[in-house]
PDB file of N, CA, C and O in Angstrom:
ATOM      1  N   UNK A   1       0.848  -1.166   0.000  1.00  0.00           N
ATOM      2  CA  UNK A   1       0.000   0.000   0.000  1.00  0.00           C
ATOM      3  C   UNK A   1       0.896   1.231   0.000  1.00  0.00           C
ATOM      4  O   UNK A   1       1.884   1.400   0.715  1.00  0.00           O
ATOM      5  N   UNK A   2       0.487   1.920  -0.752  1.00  0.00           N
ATOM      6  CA  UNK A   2       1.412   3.104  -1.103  1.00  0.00           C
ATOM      7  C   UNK A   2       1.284   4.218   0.387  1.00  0.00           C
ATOM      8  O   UNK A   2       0.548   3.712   1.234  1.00  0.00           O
ATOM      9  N   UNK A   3       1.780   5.385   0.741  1.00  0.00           N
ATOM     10  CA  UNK A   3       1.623   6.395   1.707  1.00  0.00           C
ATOM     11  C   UNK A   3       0.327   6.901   1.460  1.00  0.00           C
ATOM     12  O   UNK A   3      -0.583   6.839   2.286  1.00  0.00           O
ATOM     13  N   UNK A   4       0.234   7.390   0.361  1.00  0.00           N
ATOM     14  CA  UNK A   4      -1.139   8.281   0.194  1.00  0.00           C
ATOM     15  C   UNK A   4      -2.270   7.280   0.357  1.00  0.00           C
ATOM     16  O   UNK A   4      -3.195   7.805   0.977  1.00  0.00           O
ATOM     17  N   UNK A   5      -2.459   6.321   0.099  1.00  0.00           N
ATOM     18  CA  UNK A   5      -3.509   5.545  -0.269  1.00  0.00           C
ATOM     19  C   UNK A   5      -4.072   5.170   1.388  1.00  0.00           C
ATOM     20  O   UNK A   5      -5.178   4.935   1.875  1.00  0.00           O
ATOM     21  N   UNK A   6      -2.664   5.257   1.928  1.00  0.00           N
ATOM     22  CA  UNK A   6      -2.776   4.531   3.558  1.00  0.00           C
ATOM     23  C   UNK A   6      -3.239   5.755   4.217  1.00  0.00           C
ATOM     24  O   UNK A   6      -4.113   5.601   5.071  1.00  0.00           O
ATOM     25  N   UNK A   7      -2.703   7.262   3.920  1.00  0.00           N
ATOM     26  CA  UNK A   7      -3.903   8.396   4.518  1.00  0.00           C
ATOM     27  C   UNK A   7      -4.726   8.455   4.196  1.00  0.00           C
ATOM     28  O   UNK A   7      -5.572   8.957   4.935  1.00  0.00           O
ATOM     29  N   UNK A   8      -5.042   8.088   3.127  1.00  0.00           N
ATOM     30  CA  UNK A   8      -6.539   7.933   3.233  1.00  0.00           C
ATOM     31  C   UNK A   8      -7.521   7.081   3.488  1.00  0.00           C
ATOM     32  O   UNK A   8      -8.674   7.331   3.838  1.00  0.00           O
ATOM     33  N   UNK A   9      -7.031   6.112   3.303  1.00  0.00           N
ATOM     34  CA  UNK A   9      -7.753   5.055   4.399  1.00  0.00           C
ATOM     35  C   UNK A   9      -7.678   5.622   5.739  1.00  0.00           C
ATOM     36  O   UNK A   9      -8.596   6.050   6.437  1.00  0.00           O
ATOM     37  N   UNK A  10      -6.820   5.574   5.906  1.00  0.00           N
ATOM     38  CA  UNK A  10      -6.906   5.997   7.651  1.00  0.00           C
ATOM     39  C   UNK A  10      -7.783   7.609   7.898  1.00  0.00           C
ATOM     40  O   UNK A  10      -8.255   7.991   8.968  1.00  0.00           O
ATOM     41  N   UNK A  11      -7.807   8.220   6.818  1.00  0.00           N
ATOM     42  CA  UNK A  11      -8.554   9.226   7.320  1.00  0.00           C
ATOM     43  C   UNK A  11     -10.460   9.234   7.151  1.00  0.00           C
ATOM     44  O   UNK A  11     -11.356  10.014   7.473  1.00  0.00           O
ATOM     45  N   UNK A  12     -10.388   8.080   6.562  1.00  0.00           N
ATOM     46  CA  UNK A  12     -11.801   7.195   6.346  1.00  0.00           C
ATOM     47  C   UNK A  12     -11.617   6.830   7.165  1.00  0.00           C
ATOM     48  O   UNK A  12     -11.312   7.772   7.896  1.00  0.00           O
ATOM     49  N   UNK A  13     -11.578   6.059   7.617  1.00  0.00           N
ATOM     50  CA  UNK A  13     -11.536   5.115   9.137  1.00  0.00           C
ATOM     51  C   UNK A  13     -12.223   5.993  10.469  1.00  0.00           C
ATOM     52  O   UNK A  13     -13.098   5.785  11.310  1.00  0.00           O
ATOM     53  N   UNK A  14     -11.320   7.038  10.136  1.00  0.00           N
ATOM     54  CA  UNK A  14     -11.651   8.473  11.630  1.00  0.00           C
ATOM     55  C   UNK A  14     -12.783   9.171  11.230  1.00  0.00           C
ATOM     56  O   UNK A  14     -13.439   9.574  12.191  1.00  0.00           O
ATOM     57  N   UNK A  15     -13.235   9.451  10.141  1.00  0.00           N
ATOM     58  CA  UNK A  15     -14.443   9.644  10.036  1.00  0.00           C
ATOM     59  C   UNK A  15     -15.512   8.934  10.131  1.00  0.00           C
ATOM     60  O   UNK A  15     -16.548   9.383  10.621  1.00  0.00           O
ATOM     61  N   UNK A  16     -15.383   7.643   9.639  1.00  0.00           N
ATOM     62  CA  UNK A  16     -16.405   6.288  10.424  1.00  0.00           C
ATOM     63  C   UNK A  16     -16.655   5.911  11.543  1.00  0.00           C
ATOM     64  O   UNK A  16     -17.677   5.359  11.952  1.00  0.00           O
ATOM     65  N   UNK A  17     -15.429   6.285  12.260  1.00  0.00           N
ATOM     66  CA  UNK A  17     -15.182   6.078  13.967  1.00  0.00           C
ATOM     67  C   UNK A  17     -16.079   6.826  14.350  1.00  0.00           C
ATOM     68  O   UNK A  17     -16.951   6.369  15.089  1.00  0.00           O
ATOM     69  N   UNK A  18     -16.103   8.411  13.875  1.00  0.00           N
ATOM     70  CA  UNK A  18     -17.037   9.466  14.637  1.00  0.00           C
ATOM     71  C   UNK A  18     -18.483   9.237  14.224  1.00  0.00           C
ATOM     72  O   UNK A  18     -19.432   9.448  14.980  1.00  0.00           O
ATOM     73  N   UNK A  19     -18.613   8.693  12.696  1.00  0.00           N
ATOM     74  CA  UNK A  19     -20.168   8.403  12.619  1.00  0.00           C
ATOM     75  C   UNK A  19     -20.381   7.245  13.372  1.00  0.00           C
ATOM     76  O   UNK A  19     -21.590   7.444  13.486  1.00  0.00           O
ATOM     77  N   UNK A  20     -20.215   6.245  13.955  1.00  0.00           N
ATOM     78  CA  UNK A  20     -20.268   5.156  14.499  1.00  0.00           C
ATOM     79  C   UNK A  20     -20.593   4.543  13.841  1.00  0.00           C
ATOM     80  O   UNK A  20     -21.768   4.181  13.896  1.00  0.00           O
ATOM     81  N   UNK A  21     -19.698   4.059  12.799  1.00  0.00           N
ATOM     82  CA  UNK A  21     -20.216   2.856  11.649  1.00  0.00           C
ATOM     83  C   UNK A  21     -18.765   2.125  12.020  1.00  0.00           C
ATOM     84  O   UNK A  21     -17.655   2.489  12.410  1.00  0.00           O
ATOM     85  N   UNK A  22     -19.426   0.884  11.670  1.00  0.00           N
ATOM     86  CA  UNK A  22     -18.378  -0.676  12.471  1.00  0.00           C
ATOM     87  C   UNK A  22     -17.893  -1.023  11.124  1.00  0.00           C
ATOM     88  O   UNK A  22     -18.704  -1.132  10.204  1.00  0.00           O
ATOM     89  N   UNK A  23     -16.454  -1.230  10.911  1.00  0.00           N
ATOM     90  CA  UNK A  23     -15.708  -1.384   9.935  1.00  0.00           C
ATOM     91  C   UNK A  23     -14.358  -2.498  10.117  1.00  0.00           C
ATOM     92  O   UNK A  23     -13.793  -2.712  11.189  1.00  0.00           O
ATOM     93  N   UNK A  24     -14.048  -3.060   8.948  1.00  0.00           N
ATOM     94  CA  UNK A  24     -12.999  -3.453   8.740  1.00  0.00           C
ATOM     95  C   UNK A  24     -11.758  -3.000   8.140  1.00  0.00           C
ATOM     96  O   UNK A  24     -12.089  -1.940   7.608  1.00  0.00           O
ATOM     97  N   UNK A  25     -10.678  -3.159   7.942  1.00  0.00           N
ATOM     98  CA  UNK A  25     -10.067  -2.780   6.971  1.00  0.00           C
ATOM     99  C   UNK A  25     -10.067  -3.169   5.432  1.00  0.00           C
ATOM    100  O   UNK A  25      -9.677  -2.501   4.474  1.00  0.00           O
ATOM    101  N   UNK A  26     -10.672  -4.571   5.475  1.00  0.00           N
ATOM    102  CA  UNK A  26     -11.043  -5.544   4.858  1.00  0.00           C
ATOM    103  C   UNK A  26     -12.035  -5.398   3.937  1.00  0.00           C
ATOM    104  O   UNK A  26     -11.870  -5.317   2.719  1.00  0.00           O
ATOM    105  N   UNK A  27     -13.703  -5.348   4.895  1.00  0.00           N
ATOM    106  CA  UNK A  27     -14.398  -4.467   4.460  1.00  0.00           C
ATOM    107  C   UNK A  27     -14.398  -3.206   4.260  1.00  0.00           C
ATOM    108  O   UNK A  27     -15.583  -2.874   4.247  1.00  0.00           O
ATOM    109  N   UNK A  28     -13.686  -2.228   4.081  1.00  0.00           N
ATOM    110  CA  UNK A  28     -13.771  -0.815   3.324  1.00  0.00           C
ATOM    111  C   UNK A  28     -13.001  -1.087   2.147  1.00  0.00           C
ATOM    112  O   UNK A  28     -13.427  -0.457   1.179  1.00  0.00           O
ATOM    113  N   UNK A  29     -11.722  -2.026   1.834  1.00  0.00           N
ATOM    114  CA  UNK A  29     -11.486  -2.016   0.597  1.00  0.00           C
ATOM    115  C   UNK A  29     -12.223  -2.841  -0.500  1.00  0.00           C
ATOM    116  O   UNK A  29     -11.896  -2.891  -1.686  1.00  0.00           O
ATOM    117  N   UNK A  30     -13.226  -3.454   0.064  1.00  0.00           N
ATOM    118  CA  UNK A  30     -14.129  -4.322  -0.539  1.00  0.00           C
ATOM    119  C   UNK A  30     -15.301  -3.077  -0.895  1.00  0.00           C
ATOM    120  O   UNK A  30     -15.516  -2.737  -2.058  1.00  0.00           O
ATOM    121  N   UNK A  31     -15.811  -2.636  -0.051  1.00  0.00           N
ATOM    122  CA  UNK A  31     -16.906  -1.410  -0.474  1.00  0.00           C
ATOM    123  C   UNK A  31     -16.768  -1.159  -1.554  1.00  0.00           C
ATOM    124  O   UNK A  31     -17.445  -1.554  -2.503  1.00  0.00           O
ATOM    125  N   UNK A  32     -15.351  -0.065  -1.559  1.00  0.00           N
ATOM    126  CA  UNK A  32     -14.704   0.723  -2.192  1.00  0.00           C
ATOM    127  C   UNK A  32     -14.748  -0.106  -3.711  1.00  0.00           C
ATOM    128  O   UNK A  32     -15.448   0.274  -4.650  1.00  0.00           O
ATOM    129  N   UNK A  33     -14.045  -1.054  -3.740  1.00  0.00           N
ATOM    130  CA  UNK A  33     -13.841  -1.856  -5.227  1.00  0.00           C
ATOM    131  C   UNK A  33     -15.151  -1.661  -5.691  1.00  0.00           C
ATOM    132  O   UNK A  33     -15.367  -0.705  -6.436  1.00  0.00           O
ATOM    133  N   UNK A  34     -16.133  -2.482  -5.340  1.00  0.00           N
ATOM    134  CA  UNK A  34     -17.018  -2.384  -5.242  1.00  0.00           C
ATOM    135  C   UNK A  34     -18.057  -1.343  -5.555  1.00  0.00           C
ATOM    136  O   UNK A  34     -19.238  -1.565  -5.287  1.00  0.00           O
ATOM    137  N   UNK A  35     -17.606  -0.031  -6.203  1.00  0.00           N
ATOM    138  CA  UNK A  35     -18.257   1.462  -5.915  1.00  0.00           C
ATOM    139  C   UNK A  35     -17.868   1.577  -7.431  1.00  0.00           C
ATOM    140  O   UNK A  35     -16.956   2.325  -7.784  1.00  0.00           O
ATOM    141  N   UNK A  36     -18.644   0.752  -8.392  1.00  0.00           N
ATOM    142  CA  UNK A  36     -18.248   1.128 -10.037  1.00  0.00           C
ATOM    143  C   UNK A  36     -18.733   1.040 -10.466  1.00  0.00           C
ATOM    144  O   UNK A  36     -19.485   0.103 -10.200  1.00  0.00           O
ATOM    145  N   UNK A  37     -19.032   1.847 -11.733  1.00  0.00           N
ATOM    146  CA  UNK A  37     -20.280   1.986 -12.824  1.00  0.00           C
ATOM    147  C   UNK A  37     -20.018   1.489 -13.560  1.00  0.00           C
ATOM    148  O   UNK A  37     -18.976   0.835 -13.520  1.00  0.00           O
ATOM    149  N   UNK A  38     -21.058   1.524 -14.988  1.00  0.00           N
ATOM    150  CA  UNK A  38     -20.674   1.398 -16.564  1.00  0.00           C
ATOM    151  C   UNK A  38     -21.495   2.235 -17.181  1.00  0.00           C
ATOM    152  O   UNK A  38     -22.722   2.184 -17.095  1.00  0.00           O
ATOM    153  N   UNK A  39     -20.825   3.081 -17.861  1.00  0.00           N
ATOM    154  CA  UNK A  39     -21.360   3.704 -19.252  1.00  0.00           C
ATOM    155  C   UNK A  39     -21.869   2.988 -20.486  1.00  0.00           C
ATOM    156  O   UNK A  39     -21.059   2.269 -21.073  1.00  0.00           O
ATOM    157  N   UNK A  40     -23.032   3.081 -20.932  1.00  0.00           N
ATOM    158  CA  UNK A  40     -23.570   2.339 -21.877  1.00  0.00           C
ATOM    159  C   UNK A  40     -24.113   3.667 -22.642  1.00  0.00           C
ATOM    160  O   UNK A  40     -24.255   4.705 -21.996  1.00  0.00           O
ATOM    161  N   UNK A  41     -24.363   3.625 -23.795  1.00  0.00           N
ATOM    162  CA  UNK A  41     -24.719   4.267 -24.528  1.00  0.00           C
ATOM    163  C   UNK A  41     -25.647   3.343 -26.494  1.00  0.00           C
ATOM    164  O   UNK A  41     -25.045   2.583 -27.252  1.00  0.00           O
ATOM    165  N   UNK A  42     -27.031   3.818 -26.655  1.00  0.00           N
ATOM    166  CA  UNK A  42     -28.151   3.615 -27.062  1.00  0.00           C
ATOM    167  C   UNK A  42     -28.100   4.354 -27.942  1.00  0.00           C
ATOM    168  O   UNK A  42     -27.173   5.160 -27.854  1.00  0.00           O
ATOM    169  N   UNK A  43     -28.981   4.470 -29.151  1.00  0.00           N
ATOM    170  CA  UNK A  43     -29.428   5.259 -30.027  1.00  0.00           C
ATOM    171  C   UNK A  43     -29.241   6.441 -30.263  1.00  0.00           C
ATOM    172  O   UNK A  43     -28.669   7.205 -31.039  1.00  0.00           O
ATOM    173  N   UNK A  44     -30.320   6.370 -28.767  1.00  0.00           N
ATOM    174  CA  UNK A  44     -31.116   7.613 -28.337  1.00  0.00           C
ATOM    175  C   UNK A  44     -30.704   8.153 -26.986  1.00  0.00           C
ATOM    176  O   UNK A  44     -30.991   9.259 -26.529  1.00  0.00           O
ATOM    177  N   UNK A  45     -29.815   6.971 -26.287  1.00  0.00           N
ATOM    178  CA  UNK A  45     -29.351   7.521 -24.440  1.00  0.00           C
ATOM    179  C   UNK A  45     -28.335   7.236 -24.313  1.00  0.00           C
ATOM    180  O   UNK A  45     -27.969   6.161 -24.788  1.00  0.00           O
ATOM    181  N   UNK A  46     -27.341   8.144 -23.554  1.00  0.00           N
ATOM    182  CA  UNK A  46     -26.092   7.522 -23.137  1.00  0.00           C
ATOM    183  C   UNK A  46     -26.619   7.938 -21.256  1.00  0.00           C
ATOM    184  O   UNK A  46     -27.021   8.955 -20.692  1.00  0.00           O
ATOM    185  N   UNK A  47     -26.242   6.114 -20.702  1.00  0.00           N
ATOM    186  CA  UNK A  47     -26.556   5.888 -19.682  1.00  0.00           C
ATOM    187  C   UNK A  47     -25.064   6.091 -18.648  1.00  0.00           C
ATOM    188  O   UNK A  47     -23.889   6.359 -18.901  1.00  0.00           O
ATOM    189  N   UNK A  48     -25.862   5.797 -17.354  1.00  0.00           N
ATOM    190  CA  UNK A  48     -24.286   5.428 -16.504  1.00  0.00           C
ATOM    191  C   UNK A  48     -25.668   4.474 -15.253  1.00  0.00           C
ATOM    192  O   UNK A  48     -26.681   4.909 -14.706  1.00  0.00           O
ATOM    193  N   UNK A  49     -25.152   3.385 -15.249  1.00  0.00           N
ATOM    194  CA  UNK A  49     -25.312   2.344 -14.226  1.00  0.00           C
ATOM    195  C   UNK A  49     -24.446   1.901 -12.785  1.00  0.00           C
ATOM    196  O   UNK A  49     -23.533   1.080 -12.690  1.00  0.00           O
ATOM    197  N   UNK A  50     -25.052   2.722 -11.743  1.00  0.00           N
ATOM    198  CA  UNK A  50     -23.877   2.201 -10.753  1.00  0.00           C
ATOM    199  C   UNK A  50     -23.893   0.388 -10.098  1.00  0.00           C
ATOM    200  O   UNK A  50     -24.825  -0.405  -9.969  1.00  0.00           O
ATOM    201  N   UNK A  51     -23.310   0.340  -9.981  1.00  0.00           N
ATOM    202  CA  UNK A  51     -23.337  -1.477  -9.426  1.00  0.00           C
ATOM    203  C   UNK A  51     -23.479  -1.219  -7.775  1.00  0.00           C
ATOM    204  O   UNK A  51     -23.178  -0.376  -6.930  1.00  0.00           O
ATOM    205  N   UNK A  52     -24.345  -2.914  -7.923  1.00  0.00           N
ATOM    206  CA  UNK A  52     -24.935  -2.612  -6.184  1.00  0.00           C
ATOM    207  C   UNK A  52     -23.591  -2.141  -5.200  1.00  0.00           C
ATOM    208  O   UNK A  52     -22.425  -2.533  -5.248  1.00  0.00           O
ATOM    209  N   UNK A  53     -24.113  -1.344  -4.479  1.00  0.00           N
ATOM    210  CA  UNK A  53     -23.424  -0.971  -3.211  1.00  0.00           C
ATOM    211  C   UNK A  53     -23.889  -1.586  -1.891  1.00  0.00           C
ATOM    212  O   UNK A  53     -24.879  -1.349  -1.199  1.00  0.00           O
ATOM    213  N   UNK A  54     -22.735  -2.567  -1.734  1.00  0.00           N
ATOM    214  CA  UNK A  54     -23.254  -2.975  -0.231  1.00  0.00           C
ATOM    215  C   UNK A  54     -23.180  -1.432   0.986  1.00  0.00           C
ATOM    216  O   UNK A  54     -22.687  -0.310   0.872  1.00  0.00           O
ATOM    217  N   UNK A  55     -24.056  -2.239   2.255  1.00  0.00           N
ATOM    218  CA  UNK A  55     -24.229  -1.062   3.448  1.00  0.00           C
ATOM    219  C   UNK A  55     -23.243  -0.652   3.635  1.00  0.00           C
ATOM    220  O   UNK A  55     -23.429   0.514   3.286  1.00  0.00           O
ATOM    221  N   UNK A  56     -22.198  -0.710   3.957  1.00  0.00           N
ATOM    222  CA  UNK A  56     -20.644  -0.153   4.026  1.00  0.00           C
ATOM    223  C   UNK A  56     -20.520   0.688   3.185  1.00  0.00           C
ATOM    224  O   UNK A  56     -20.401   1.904   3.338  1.00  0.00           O
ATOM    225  N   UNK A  57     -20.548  -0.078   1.994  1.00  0.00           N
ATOM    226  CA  UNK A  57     -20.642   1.566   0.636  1.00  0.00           C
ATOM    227  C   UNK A  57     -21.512   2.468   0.806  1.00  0.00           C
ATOM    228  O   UNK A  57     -21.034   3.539   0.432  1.00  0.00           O
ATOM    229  N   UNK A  58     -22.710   2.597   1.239  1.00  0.00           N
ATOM    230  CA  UNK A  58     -23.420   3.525   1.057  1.00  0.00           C
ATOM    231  C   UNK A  58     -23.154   4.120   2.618  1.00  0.00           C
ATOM    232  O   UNK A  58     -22.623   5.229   2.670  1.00  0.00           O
ATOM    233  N   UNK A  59     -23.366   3.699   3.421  1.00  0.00           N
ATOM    234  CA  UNK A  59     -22.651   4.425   4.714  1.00  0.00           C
ATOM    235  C   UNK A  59     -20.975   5.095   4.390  1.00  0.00           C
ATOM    236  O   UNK A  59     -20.723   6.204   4.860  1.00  0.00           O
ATOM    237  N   UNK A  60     -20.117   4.506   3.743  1.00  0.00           N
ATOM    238  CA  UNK A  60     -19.133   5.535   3.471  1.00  0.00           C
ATOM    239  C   UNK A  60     -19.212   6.614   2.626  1.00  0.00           C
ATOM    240  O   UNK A  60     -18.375   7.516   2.664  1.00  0.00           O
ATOM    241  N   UNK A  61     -20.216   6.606   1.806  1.00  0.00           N
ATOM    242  CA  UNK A  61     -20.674   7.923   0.931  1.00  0.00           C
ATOM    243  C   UNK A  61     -21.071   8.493   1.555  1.00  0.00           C
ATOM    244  O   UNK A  61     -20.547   9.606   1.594  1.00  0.00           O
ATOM    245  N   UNK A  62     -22.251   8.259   2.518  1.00  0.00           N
ATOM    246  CA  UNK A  62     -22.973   9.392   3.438  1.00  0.00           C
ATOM    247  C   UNK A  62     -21.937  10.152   4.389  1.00  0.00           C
ATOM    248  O   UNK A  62     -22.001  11.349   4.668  1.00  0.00           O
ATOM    249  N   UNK A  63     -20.944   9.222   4.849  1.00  0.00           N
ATOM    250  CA  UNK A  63     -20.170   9.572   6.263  1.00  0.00           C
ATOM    251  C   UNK A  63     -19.185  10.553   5.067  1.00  0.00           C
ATOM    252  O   UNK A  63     -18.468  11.119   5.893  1.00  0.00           O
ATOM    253  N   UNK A  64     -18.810  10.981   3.992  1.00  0.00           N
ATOM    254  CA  UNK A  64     -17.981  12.019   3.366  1.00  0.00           C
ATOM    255  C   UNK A  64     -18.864  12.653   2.124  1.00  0.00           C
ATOM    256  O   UNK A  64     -18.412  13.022   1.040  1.00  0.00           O
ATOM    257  N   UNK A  65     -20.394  12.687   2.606  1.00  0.00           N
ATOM    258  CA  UNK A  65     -21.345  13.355   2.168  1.00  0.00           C
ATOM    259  C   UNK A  65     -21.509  13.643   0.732  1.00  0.00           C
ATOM    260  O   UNK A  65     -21.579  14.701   0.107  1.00  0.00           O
ATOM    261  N   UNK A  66     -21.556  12.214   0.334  1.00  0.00           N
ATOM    262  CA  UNK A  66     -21.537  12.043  -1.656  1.00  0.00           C
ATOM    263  C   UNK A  66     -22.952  11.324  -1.379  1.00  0.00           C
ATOM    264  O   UNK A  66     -23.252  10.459  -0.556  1.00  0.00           O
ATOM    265  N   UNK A  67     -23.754  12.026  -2.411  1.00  0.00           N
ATOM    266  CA  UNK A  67     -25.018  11.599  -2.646  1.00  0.00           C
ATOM    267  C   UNK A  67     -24.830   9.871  -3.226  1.00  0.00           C
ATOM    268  O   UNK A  67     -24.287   9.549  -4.282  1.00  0.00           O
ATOM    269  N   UNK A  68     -25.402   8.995  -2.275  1.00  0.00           N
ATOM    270  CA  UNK A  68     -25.768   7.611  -3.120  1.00  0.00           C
ATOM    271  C   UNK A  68     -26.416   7.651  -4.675  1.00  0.00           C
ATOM    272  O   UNK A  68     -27.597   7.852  -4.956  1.00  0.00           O
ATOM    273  N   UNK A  69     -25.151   7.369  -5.726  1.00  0.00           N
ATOM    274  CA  UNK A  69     -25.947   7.549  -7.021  1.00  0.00           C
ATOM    275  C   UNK A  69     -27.403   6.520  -7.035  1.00  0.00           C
ATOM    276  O   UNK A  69     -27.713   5.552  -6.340  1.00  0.00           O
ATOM    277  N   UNK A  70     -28.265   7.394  -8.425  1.00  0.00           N
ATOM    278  CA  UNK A  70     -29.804   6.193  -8.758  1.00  0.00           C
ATOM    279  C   UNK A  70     -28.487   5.024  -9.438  1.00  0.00           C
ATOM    280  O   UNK A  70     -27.291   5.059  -9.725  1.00  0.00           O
ATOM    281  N   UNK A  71     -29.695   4.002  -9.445  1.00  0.00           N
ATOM    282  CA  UNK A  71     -28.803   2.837  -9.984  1.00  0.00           C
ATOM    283  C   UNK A  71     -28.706   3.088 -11.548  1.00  0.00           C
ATOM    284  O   UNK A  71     -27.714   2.658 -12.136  1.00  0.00           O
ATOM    285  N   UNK A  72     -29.687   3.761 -12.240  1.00  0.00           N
ATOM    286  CA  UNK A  72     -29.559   4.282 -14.033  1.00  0.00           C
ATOM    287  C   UNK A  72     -29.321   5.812 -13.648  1.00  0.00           C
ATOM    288  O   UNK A  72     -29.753   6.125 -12.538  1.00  0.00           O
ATOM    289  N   UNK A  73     -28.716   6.789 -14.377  1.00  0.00           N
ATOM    290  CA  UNK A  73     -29.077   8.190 -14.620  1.00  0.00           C
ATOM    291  C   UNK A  73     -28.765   8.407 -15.847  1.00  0.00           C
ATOM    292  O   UNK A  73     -28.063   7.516 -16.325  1.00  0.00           O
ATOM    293  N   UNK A  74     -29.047   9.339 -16.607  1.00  0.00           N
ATOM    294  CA  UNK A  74     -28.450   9.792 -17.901  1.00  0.00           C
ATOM    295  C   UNK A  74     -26.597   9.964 -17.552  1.00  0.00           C
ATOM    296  O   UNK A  74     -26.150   9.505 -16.501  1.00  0.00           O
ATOM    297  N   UNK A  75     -26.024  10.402 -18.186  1.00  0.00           N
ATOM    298  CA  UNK A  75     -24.407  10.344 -18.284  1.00  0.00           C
ATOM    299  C   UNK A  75     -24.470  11.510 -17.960  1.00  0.00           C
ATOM    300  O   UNK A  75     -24.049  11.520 -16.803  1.00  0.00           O
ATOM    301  N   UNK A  76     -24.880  13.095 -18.409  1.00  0.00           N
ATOM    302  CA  UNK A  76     -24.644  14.157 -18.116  1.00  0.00           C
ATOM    303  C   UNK A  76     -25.162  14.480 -17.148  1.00  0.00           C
ATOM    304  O   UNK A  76     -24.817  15.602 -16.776  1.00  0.00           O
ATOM    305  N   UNK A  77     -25.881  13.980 -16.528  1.00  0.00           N
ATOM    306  CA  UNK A  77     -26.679  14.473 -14.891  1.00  0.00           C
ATOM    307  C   UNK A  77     -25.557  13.809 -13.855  1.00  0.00           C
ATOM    308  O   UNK A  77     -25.243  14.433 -12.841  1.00  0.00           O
ATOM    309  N   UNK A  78     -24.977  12.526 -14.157  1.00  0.00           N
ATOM    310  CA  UNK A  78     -24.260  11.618 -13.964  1.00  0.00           C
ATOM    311  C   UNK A  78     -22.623  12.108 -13.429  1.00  0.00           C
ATOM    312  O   UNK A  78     -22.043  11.704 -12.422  1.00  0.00           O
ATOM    313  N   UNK A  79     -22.137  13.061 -14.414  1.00  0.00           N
ATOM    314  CA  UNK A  79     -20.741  13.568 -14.810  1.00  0.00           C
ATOM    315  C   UNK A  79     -20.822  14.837 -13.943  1.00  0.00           C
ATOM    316  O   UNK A  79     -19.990  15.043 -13.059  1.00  0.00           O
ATOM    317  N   UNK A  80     -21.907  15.748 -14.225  1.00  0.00           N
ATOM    318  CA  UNK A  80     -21.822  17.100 -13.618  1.00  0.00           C
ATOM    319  C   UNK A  80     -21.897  16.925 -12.050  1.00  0.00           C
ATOM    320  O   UNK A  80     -21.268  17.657 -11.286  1.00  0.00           O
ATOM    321  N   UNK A  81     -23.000  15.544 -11.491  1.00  0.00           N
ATOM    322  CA  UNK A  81     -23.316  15.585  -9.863  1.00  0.00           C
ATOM    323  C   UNK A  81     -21.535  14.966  -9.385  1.00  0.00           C
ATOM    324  O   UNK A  81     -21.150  15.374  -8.289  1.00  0.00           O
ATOM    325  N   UNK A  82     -20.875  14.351  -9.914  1.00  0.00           N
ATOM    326  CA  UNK A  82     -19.438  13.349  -9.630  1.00  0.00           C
ATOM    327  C   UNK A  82     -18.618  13.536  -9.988  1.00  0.00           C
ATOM    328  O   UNK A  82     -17.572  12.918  -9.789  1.00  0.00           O
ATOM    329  N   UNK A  83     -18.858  14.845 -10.930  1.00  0.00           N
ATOM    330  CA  UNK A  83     -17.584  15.273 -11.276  1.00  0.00           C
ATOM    331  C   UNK A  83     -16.508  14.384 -12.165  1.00  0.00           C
ATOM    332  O   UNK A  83     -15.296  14.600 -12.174  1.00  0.00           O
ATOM    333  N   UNK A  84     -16.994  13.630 -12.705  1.00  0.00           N
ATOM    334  CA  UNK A  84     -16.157  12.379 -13.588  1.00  0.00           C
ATOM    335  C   UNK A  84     -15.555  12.975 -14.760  1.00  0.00           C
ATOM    336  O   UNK A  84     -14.907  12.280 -15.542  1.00  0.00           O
TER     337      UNK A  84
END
């Protein structure tokens, strides 16, 4: 694990501590993987699909106050709310 990667884990961690959400180290890099879309694009739509988020994932979005994406949105509602 690189330095940076390990502050930030650890600075996740201290923010979970204070929300009182029960964690692993284990489970947060599993969340995390876990926290990925796909862009698909249609005719007529270019989509973005997030993949299920277990409770850990969505409790670590809330605890650093990122809106839980819908599971479909358009791509540009998608890009502008996440900044992608």
């Amino acid at each position: 694990m690189s330095f940076i990667s390990y502050i930030i884990q650890r600075t996740l961690e201290l923010e979970l501590e204070k929300n009182n959400v029960e964690y692993s180290h284990e489970k947060i890099r599993e969340a995390i993987k876990n926290m990925e879309y796909i862009e698909f694009k249609t005719q007529k739509q270019h989509l973005v699909a997030r993949m299920n988020l277990n409770k850990l994932g969505q409790r670590i979005l809330n605890t650093l106050n990122i809106p839980v994406p819908k599971i479909i949105s358009p791509y540009t509602e998608f890009k502008e709310k996440y900044k992608i």
